[in-house]
C-alpha positions as CSV (number, residue, x, y, z in Angstrom):
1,X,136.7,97.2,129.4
2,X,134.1,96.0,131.9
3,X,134.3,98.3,134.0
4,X,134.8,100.8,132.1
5,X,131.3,100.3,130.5
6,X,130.0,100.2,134.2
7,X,131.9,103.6,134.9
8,X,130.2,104.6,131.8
9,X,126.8,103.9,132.7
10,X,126.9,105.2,136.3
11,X,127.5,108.7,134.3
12,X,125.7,108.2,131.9
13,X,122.5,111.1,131.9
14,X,119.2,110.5,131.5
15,X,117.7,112.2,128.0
16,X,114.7,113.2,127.1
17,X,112.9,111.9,124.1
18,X,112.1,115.8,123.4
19,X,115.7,116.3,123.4
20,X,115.8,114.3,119.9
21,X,112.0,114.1,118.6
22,X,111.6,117.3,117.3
23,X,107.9,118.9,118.0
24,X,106.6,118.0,114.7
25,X,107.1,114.5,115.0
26,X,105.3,113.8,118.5
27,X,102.0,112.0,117.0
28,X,104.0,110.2,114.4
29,X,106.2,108.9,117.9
30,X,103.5,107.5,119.2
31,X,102.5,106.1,116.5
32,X,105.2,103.7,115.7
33,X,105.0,103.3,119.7
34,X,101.6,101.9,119.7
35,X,102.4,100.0,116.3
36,X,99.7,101.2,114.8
37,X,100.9,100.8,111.0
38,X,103.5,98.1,109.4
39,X,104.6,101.1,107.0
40,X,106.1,103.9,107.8
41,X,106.4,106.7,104.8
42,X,108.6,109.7,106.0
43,X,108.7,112.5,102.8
44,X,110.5,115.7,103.1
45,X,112.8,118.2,101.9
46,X,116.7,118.8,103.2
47,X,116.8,119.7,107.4
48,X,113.5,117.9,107.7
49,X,114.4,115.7,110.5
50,X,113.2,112.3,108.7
51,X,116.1,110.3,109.3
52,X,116.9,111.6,112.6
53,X,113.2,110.7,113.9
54,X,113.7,107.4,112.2
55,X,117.3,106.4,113.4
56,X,115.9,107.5,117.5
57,X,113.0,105.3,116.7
58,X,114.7,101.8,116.0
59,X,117.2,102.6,118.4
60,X,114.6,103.4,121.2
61,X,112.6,100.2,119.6
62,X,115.3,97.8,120.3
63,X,115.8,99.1,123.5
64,X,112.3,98.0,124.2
65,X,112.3,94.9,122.9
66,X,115.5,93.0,123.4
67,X,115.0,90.2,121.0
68,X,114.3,92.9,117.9
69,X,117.1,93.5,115.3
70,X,117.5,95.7,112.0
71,X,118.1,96.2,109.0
72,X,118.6,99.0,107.1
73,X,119.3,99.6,103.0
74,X,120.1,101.8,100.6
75,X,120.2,100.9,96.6
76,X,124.2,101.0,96.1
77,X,126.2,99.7,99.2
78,X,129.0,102.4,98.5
79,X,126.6,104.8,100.2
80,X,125.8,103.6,103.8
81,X,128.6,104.6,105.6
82,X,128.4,107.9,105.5
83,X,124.7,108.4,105.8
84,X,122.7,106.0,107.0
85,X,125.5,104.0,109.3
86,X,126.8,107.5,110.9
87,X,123.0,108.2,112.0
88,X,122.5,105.2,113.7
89,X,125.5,106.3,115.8
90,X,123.9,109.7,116.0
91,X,121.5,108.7,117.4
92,X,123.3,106.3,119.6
93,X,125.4,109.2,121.2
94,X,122.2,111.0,121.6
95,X,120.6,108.5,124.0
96,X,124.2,108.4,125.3
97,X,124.5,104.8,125.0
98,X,127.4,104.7,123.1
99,X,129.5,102.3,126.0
100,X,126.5,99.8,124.9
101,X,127.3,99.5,121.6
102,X,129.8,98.4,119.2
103,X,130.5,99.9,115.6
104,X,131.6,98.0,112.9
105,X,133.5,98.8,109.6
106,X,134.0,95.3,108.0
107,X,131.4,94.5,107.9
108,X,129.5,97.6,108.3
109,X,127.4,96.6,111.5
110,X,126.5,97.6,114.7
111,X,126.0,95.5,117.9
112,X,124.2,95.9,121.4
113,X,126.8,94.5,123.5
114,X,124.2,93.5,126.3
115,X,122.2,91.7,124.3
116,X,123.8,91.0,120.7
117,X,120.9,92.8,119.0
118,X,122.6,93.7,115.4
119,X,122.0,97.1,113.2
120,X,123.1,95.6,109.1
121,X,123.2,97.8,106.7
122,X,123.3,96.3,103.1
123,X,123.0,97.5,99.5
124,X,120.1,96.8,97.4
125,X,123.1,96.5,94.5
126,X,123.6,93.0,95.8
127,X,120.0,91.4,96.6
128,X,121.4,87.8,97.1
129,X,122.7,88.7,100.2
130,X,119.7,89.3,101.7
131,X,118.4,86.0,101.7
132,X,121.5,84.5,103.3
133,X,120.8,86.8,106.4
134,X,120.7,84.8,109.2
135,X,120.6,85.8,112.8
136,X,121.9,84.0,116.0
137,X,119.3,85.7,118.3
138,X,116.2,87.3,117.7
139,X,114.6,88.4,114.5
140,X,114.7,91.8,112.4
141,X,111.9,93.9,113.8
142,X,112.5,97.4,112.1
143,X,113.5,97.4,108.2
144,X,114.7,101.1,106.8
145,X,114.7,102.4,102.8
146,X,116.6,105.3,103.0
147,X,116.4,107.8,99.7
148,X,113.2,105.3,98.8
149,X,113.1,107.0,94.8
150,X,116.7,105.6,94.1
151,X,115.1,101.6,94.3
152,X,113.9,100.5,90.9
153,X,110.1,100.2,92.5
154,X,107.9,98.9,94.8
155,X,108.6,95.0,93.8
156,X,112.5,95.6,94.6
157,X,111.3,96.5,98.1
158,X,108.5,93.9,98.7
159,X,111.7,91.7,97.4
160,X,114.0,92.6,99.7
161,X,110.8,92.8,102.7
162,X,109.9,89.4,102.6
163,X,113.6,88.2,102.7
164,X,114.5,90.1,105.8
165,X,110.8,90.2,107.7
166,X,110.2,87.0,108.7
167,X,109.7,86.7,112.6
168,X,108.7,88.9,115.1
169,X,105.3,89.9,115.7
170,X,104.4,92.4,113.2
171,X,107.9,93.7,111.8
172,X,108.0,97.8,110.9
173,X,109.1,98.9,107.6
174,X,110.4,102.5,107.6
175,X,111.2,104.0,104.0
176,X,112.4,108.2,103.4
177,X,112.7,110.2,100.5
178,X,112.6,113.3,99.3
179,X,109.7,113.2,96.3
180,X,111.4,113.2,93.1
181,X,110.3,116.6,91.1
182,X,108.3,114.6,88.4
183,X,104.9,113.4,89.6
184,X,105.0,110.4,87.4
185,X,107.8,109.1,89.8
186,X,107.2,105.5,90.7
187,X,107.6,106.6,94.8
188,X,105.1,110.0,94.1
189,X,102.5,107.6,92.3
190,X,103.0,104.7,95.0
191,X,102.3,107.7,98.2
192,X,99.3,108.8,96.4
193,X,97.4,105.3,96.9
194,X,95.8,103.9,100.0
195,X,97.4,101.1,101.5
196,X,96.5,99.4,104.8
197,X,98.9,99.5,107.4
198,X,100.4,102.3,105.8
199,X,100.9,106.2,107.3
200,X,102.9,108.8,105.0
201,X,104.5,111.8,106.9
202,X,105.2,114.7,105.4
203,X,107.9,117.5,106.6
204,X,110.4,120.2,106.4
205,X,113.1,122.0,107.6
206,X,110.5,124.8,108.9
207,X,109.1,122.3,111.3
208,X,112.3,121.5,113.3
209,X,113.5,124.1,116.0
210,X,115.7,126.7,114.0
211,X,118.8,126.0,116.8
212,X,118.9,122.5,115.6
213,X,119.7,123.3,111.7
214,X,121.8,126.7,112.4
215,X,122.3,130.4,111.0
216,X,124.5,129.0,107.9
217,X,121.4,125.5,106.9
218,X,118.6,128.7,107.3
219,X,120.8,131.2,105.5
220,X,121.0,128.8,102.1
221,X,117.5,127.8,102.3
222,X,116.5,131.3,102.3
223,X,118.9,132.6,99.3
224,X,117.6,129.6,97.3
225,X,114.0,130.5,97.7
226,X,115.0,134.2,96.7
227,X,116.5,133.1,93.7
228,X,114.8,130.0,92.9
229,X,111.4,129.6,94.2
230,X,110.8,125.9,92.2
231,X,114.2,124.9,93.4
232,X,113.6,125.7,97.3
233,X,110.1,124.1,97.0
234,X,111.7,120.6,95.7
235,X,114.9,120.9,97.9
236,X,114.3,121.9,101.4
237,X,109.9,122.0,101.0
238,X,109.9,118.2,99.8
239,X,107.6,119.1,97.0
240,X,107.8,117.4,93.9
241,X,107.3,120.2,92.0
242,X,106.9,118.5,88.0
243,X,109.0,119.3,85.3
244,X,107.7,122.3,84.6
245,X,104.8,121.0,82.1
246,X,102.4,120.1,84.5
247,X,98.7,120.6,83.1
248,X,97.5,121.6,86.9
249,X,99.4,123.9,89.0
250,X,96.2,124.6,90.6
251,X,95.6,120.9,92.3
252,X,95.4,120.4,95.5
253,X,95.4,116.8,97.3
254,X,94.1,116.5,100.2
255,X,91.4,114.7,102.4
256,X,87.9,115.9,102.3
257,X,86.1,115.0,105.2
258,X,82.3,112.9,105.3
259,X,81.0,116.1,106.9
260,X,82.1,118.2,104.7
261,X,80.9,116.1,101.8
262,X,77.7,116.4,103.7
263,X,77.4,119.5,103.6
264,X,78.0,119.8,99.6
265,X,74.9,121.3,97.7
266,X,74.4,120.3,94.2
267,X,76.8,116.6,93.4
268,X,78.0,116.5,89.5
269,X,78.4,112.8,88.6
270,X,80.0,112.0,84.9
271,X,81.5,108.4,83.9
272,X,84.0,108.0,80.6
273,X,83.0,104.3,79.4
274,X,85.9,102.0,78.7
275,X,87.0,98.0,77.9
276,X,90.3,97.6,78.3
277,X,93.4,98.5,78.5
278,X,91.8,101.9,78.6
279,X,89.3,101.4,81.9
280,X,85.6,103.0,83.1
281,X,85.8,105.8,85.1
282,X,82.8,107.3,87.2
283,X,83.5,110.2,89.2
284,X,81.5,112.9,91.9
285,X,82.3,116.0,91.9
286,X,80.8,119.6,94.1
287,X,81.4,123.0,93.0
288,X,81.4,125.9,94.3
289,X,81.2,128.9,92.0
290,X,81.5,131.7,94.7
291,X,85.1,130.5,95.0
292,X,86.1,128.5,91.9
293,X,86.7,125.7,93.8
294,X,86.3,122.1,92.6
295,X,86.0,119.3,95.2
296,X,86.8,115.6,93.3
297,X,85.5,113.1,96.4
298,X,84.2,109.5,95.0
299,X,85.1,107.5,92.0
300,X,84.7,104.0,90.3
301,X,87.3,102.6,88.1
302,X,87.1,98.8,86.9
303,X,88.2,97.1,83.2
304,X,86.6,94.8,81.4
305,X,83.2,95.0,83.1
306,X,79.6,94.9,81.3
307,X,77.4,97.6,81.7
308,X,75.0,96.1,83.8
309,X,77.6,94.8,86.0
310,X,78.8,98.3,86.1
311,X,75.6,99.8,86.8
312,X,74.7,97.3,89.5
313,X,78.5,98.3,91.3
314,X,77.4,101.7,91.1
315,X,73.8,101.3,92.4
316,X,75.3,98.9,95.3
317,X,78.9,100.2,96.5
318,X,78.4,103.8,95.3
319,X,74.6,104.3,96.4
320,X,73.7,105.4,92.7
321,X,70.1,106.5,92.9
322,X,67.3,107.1,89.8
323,X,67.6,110.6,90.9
324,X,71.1,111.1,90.1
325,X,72.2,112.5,86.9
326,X,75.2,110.7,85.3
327,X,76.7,113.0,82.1
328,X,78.7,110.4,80.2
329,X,80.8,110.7,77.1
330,X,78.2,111.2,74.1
331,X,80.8,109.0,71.7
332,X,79.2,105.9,73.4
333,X,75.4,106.3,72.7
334,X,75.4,102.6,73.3
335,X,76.7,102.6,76.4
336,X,74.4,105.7,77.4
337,X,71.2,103.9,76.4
338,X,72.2,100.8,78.3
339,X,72.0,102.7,80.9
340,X,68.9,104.3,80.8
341,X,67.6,101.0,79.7
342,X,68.7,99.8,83.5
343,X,67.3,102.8,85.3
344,X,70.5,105.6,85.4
345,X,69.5,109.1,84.9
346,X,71.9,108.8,82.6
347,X,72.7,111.8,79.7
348,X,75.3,112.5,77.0
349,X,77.6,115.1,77.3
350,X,77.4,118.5,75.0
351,X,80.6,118.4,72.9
352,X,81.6,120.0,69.6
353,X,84.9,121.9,67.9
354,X,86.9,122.6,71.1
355,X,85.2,121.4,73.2
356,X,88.0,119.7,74.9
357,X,89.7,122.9,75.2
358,X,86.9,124.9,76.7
359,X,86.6,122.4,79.2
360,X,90.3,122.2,80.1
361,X,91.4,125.9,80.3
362,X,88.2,126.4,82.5
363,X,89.5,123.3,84.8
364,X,92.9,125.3,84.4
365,X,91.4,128.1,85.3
366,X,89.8,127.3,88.7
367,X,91.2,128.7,92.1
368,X,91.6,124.7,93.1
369,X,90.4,121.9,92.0
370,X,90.8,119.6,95.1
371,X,90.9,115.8,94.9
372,X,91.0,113.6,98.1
373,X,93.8,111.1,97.3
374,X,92.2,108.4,99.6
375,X,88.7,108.5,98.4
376,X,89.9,109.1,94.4
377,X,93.7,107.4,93.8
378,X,92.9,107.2,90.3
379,X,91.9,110.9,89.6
380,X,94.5,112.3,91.8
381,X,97.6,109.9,90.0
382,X,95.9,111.3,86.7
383,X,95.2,115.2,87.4
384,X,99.5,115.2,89.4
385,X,100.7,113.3,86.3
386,X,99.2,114.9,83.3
387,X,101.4,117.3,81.5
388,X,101.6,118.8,78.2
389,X,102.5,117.3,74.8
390,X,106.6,117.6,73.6
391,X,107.1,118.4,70.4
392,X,110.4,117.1,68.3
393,X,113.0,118.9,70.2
394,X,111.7,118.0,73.3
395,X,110.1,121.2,74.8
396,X,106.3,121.3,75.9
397,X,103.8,122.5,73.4
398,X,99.7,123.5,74.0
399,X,98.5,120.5,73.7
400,X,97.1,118.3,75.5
401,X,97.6,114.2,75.1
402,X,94.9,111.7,75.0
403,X,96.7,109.3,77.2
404,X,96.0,108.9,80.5
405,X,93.2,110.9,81.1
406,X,90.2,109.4,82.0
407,X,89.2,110.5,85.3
408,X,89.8,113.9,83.7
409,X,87.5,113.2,81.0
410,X,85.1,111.8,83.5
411,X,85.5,115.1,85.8
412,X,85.0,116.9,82.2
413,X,81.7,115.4,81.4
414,X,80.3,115.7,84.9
415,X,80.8,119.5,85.1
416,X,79.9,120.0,81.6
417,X,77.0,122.3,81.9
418,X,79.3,124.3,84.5
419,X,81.9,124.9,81.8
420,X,79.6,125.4,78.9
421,X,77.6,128.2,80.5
422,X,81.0,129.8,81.9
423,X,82.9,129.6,79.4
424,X,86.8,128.9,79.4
């Protein structure tokens, strides 16, 4: 057996990382090479390539670093043989380093043979044994959630983290999904805020070279989007594409740069007051009328703060000047002249019998309303999340619920003389 592993690597070709990092992937490659982030998000439709670039990762990691294990889950055991255990050994035959290894049924494992580095693959059905994980060498280095949604929520997975992570100098966590289609999805709300240490990917099948998916995987993907345009988007485009009541089909998330925000004109500023549960919400906004396009770019959220503690956060962290004009919801004239009495330019907003209407079908109505999901988590969680009312047999009706929603009253308020003069 020796020497037939010697044979073995005598023949044994040299491959290129090109060879099994698609194109699309490159900066993401050396990313996790330079260790830049603790987190790694992959999210993308069928054919993306996520798992792929994931499997060649920890496989080229531990090569690198002889003392570095993994471990890699997904939520019911049954599953990990035929996905996430046969592309480990993908990627193993891609490297052509299959003489180095040895695969495992029972127990589903993989070993280095060189070095007696271990690949586990466990169920997050059975979470107790996790903590009984011991290794005789080394430490676990790389952690992988495959299909992320299926866990129950971001506790499982800090859970299951802190019982396998627990040498090594920084260990890498590497979690892939394809985004469920409801944006209220525990994993599409979780991607949506900023976490240090953590970089989200997205892709699809259209950034992989078409000779690595083949005529029949291109074929399908194109039928679907003929017949079923939603359908395509969620399956192979990775989009989570709502229920079909979504409030907003017109919102875009995406970063707005500090030069562009520069370079915005007139700034809308408009705060909904709240206690708790139901929190304050201050939010800047630019518009730009030529194009109907709505930029959402700073915002201030806290519970059970006073007002002059909320004013001072705003003067301090958020640069609020005597110049700037605040529109604030007119149902708190307390509030309002607590804030004048401090020094905000500070007015009430212009409501009255649908009024809450007007406002929404002219949000509805813009070309984009754009929300930077770094700068504004709140606002973008609220605007992707807020759908339509059901009525009793469960189908969406025209209304809109007073849940939820108060960034989106905050953006309403702030843009009020906009909407007003323009009409819905």
């Amino acid at each position: 057996m020796e020497n037939e592993r010697e044979a073995a690597a005598k023949e044994r070709r040299i491959v290129r990382t090109s060879e099994v990092i698609a194109p699309a992937y490159h900066g993401l490659w050396r990313d996790v090479r330079a260790r830049r982030h603790r987190e790694y998000w992959l999210r993308g439709g069928r054919g993306s390539g996520k798992s792929s670039f994931i499997s060649a990762a920890i496989l080229f990691g531990m090569l690198k670093h002889p003392n570095a294990s993994a471990m890699i889950y997904r939520r019911v055991a049954a599953t990990l043989r035929e996905s996430v255990y046969e592309q480990m050994v993908w990627a193993i035959e891609r490297f052509a380093l299959r003489d180095c290894f040895e695969l495992r049924l029972t127990p589903l494992e993989i070993r280095c043979i060189p070095t007696g580095q271990r690949i586990l693959f466990r169920g997050a059905d059975n979470p107790g044994k996790s903590k009984s994980i011991k290794l005789a060498k080394g430490y676990f280095e790389y952690l992988w959630f495959e299909e992320l949604a299926e866990f129950s929520g971001m506790d499982a997975i800090r859970s299951l983290r802190a019982s396998v992570l627990r040498g090594g100098e920084q260990g890498i966590t590497f979690c892939s999904y394809n985004p469920p289609p409801g944006a209220q999805s525990w994993v599409n709300a979780e991607a949506l805020l900023p976490r240090e240490g953590r970089l989200v990917h997205s892709s699809s099948y259209l950034d992989l070279p078409e000779a690595w998916l083949g005529d029949a995987f291109l074929a399908e993907a194109e039928l679907l989007k003929a017949e079923d345009g939603r359908a395509y988007r969620h399956m192979y485009m990775g989009e989570a594409t709502g229920s079909g009541g979504g409030v907003f089909e017109n919102l875009c998330l995406r970063a707005i740069p500090q030069e562009q925000i520069d370079r915005f004109g007139a700034v809308y500023s408009g705060m909904d007051f709240g206690w708790f549960p139901d929190p304050l919400h201050f939010v800047r906004c630019a518009y730009d009328a030529a194009q109907r396009r709505l930029w959402i770019f700073d915002e201030y959220r806290t519970v059970k703060t006073s007002n002059l503690d909320v004013f001072n956060d705003l003067r301090e962290k958020k640069g609020l000047s005597a110049a700037e004009e605040v529109i604030a919801d007119s149902a708190d004239m307390k509030s309002i002249g607590d804030m004048r009495s401090y020094g905000m330019r500070c007015m009430a907003a212009t409501k009255g019998p649908g009024s809450v209407r007007a406002s929404m079908r002219w949000l509805q109505g813009l070309r984009e309303i754009v929300i930077d999901p770094r700068r504004c988590p709140a606002a973008a969680r609220e605007f992707s999340e807020y759908e339509y009312e059901r009525g009793a047999d469960g189908g969406f009706v025209e209304a809109y619920p007073d849940r939820n929603n108060h960034a989106i009253d905050a953006v309403r308020y702030a843009t009020n003389r906009i909407w007003l003069r323009c009409g819905a």
